[in-house]
N, CA, C and O atoms as a Tinker XYZ file with bonds, in Angstrom:
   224  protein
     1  N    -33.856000   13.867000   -2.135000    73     2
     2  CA   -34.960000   14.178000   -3.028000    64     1     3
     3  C    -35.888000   12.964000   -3.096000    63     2     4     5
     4  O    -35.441000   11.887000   -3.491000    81     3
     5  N    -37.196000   13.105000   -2.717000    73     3     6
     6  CA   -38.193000   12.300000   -2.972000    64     5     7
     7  C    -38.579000   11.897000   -4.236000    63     6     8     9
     8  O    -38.201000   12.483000   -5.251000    81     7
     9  N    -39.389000   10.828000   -4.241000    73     7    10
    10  CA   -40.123000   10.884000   -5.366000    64     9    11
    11  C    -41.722000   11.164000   -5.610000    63    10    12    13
    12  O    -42.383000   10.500000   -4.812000    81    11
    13  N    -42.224000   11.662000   -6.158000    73    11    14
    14  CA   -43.685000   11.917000   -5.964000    64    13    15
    15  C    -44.968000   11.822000   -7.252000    63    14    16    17
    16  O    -44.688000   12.202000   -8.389000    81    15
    17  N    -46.257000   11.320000   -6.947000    73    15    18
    18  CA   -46.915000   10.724000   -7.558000    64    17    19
    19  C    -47.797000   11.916000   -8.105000    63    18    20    21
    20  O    -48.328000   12.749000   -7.370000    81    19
    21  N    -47.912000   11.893000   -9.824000    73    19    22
    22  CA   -48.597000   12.700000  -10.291000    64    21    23
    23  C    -50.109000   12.690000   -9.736000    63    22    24    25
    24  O    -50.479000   11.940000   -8.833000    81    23
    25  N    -50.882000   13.561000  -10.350000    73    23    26
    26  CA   -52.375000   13.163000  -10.832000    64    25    27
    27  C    -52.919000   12.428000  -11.404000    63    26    28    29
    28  O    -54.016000   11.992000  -11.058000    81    27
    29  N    -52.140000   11.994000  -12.717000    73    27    30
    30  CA   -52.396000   10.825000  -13.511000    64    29    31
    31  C    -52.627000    9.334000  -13.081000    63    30    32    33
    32  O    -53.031000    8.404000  -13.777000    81    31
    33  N    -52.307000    9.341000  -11.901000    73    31    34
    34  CA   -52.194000    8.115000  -10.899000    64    33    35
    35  C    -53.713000    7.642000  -11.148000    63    34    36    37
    36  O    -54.795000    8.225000  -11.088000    81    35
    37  N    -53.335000    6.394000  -11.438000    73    35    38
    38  CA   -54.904000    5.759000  -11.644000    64    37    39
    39  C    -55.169000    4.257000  -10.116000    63    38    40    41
    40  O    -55.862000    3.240000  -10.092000    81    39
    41  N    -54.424000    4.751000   -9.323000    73    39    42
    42  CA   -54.820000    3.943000   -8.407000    64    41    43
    43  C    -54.715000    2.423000   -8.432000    63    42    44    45
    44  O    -55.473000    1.636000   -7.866000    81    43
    45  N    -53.632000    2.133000   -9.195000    73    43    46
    46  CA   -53.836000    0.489000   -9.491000    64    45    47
    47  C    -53.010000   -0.093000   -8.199000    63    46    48    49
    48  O    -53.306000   -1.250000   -7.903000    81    47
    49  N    -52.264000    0.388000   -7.590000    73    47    50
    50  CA   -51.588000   -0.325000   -6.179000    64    49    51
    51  C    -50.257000   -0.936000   -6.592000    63    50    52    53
    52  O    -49.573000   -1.205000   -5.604000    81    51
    53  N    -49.633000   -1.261000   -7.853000    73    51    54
    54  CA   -48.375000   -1.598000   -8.455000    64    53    55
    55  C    -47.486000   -1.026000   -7.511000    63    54    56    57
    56  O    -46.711000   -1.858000   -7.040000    81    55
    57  N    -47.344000    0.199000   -7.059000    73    55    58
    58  CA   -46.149000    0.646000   -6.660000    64    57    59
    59  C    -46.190000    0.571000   -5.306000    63    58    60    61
    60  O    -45.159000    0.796000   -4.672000    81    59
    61  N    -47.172000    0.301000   -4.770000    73    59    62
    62  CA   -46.716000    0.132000   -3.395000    64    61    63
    63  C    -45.980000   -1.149000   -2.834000    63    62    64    65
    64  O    -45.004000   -1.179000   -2.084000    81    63
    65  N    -46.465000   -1.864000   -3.208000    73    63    66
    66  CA   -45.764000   -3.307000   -3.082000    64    65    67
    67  C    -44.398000   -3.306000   -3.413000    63    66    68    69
    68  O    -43.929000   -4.172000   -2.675000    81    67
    69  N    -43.486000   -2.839000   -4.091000    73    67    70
    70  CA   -42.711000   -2.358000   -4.908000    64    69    71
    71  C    -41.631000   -1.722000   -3.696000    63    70    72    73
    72  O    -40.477000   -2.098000   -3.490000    81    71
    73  N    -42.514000   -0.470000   -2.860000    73    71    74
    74  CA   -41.307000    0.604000   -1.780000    64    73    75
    75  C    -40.639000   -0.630000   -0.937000    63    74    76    77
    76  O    -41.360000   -1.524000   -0.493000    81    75
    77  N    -39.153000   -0.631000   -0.732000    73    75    78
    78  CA   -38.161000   -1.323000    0.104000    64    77    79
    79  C    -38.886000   -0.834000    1.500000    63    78    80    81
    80  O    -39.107000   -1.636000    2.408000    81    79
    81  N    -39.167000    0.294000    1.568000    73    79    82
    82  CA   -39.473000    0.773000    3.069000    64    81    83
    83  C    -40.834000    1.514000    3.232000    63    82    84    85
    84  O    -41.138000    2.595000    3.737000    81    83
    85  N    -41.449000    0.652000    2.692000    73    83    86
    86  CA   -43.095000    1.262000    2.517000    64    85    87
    87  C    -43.815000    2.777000    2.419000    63    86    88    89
    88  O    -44.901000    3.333000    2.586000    81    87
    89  N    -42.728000    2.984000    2.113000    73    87    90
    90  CA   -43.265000    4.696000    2.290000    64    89    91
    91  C    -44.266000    5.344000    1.007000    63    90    92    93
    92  O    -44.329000    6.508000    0.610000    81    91
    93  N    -44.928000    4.258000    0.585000    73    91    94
    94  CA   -46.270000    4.794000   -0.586000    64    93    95
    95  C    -47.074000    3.746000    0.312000    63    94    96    97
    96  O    -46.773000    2.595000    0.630000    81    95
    97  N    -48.591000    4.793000    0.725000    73    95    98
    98  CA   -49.984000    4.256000    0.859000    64    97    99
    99  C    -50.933000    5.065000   -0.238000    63    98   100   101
   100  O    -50.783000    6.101000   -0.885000    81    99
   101  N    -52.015000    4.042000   -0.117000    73    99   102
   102  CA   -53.350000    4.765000   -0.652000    64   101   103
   103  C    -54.207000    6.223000    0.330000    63   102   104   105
   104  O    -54.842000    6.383000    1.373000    81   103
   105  N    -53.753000    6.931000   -0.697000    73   103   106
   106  CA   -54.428000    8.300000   -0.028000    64   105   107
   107  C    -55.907000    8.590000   -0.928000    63   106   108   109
   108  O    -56.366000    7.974000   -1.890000    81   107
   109  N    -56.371000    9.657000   -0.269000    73   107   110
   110  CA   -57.941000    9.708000   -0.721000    64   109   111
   111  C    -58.046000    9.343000   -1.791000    63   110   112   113
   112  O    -58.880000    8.459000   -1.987000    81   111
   113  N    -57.173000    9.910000   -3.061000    73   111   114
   114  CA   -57.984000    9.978000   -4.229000    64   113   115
   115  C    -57.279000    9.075000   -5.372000    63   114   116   117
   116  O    -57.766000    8.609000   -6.403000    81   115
   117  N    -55.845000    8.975000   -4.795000    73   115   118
   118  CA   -54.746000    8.288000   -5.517000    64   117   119
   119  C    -53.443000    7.972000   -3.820000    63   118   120   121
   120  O    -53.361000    8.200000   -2.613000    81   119
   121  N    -52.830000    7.426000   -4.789000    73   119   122
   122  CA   -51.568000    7.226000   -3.836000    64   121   123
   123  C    -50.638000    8.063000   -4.134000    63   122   124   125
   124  O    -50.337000    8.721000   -5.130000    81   123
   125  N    -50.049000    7.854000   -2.605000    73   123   126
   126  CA   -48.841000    8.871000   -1.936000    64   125   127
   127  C    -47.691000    8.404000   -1.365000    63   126   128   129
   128  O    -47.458000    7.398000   -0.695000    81   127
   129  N    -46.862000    9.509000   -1.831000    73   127   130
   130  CA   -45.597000    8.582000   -0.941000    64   129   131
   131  C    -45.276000    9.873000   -0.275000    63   130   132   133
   132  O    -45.565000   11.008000   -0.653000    81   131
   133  N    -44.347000    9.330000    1.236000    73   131   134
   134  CA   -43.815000    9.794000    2.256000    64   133   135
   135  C    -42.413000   10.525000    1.977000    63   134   136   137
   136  O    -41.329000    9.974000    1.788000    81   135
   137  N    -42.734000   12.086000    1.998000    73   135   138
   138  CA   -40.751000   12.189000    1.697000    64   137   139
   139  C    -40.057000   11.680000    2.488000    63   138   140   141
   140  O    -39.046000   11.020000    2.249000    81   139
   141  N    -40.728000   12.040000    3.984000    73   139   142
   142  CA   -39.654000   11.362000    4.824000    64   141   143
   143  C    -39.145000   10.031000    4.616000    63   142   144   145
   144  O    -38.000000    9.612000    4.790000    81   143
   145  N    -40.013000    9.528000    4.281000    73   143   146
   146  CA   -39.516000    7.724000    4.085000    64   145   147
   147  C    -38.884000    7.300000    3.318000    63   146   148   149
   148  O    -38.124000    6.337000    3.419000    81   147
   149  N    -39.167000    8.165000    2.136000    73   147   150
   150  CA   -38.359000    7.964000    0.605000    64   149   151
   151  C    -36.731000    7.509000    0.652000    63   150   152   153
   152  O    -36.054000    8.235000    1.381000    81   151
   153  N    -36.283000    6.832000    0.236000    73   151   154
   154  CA   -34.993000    6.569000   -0.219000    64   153   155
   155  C    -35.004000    7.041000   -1.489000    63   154   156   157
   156  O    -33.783000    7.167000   -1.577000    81   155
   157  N    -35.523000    7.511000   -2.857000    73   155   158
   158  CA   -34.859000    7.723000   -3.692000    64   157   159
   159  C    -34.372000    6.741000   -4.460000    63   158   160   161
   160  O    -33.429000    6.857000   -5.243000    81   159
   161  N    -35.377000    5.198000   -4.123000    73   159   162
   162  CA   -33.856000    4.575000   -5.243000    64   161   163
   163  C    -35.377000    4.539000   -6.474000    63   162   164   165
   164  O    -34.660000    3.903000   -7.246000    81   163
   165  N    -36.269000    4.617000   -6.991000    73   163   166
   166  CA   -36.722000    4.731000   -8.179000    64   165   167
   167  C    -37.850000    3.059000   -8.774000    63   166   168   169
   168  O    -38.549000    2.903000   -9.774000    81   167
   169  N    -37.603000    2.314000   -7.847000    73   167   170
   170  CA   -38.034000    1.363000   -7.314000    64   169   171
   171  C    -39.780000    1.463000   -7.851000    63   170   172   173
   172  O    -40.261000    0.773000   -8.750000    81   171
   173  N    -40.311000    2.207000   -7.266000    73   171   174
   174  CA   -41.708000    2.401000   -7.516000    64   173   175
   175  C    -42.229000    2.783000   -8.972000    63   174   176   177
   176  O    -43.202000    2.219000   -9.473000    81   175
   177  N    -41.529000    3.753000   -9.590000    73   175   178
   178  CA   -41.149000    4.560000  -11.049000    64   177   179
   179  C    -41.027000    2.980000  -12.190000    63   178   180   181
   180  O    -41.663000    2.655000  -13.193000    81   179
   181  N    -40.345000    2.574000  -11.726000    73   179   182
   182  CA   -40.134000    1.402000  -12.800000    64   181   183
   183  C    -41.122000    0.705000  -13.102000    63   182   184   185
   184  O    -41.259000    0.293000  -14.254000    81   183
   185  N    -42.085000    0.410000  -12.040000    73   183   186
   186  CA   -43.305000   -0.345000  -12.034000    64   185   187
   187  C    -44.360000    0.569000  -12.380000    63   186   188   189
   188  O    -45.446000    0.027000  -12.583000    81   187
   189  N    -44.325000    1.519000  -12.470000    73   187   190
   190  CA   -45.922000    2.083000  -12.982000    64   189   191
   191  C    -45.953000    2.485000  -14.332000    63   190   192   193
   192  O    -45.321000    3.076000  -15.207000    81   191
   193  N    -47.458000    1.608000  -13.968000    73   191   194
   194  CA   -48.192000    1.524000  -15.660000    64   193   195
   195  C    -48.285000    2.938000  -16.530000    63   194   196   197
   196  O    -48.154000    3.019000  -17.751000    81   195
   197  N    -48.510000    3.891000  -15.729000    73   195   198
   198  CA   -48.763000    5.294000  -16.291000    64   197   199
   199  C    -47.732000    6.346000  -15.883000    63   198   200   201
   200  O    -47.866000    7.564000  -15.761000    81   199
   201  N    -46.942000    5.761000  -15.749000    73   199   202
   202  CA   -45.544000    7.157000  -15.656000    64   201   203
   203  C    -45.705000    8.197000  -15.186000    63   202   204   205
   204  O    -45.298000    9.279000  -15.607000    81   203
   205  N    -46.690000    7.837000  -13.700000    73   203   206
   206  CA   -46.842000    8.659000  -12.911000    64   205   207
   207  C    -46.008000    9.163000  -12.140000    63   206   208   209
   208  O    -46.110000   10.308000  -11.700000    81   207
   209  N    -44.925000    8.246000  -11.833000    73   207   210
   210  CA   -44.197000    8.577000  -10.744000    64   209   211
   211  C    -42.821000    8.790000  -11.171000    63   210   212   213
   212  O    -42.199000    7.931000  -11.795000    81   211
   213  N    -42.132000   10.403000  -10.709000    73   211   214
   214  CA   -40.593000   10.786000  -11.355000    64   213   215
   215  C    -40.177000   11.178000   -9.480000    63   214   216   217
   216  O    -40.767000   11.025000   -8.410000    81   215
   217  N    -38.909000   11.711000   -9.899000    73   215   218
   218  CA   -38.205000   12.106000   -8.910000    64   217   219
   219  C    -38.786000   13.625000   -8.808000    63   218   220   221
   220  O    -39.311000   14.139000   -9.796000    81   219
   221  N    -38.658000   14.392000   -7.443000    73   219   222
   222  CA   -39.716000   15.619000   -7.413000    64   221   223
   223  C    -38.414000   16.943000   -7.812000    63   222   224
   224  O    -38.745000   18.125000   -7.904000    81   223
C-alpha cells in the first residue's frame, strides 16, 4: 500500500527530501508520489506541514 498526496498539498517540497527512495516529485500542480516506488514506511507523512499525506 502506497502512500498518497491529497489536494490540500500546498507545494512546499518538505516531503520530498524526506522519501528513502525518492519516489515523491513535483507534479503539475502539487506533488506526487510513485506507488511503484513507495515503501510504505510513512517517512514523508511525518514531515508535512498540512497533513496531506496518509496511507491510500
Amino acid at each position: 500500500m502506497a502512500y498518497v498526496i491529497s489536494d490540500s498539498c500546498v507545494s512546499c517540497g518538505a516531503c520530498e527530501g524526506e522519501c528513502p527512495v525518492s519516489a515523491i516529485s513535483a507534479g503539475d500542480t502539487q506533488y506526487v508520489i510513485d506507488a511503484d516506488a513507495c515503501i510504505d514506511c510513512g517517512a514523508c507523512a511525518a514531515v508535512c506541514p498540512t497533513d496531506s499525506i496518509s496511507a491510500e
